[in-house]
Steps between C-alpha positions, in 0.01 A plus 500: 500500500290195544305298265163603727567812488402555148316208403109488430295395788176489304591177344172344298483117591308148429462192676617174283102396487422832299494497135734624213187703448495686876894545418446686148205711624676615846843577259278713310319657763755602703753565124784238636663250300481234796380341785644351792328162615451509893421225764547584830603809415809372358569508114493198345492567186494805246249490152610744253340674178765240277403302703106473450614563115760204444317275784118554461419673146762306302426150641147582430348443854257704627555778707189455710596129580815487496646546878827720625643200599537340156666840388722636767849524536549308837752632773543828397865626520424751794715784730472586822410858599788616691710405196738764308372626178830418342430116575126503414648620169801200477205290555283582238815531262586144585143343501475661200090613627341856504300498820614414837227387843615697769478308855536537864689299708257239536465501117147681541422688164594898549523621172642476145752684303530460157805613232289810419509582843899500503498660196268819635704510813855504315356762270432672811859498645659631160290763478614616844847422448482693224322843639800461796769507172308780308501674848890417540572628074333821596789612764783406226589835381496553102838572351 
């Protein structure tokens, strides 16, 4: 299965000339802990809801002033679509990061999947696996 084929395509994004201020009201909007920073829609960057906290509110700037340039990570650690699940997941294990830019081949912004995601869909595959062994206990004659 690839990495497009279950990530997010509504992915909420800023430009680096918006605010910390656009970035906290769009993560609330929308209820997502992040944003990914676009130009030519390509992600540059990624602003999350630590980050605003430990970049904007502790350092005491103000969100209204303060761009998404100043704040972002740069060069977000990204995965192309057609990529395996399993390596999406080595990735984020390795990088040590909870949300992952999906891209096409021309590293054009597609989508985003996020550790929650991976979580939801491997909750999803046990509880198949396990209806197909409750099906399989059933036939097992009692003694």
């Amino acid at each position: 299965m690839s990495v497009f084929s279950c990530c997010q395509t509504n992915v909420m994004t800023v430009s680096p000339e918006d605010t910390a201020y656009d970035a906290a009201n769009i993560m609330e909007e929308w209820n997502v802990g992040s944003v990914i920073v676009k130009e030519n829609e390509r992600p540059v960057g990624i602003v999350t809801d630590r980050d605003l906290v430990v970049r904007v509110i502790t350092t005491r700037k103000i969100p209204e002033e303060t761009s998404i340039r100043e704040i972002m990570t740069r060069d977000p650690v990204i995965v192309k679509g057609d990529t395996g699940l399993y390596e999406a997941m080595e990735k984020i294990k390795g990088k040590g990061i909870r949300r992952l830019p999906v891209v096409d081949s021309d590293g054009r912004l597609q989508g985003i999947i996020t550790v929650d995601d991976l979580i939801r869909l491997l909750a999803a595959e046990m509880n198949c696996i396990s209806g197909i062994l409750d099906k399989e206990l059933c036939k097992i004659p009692a003694r």
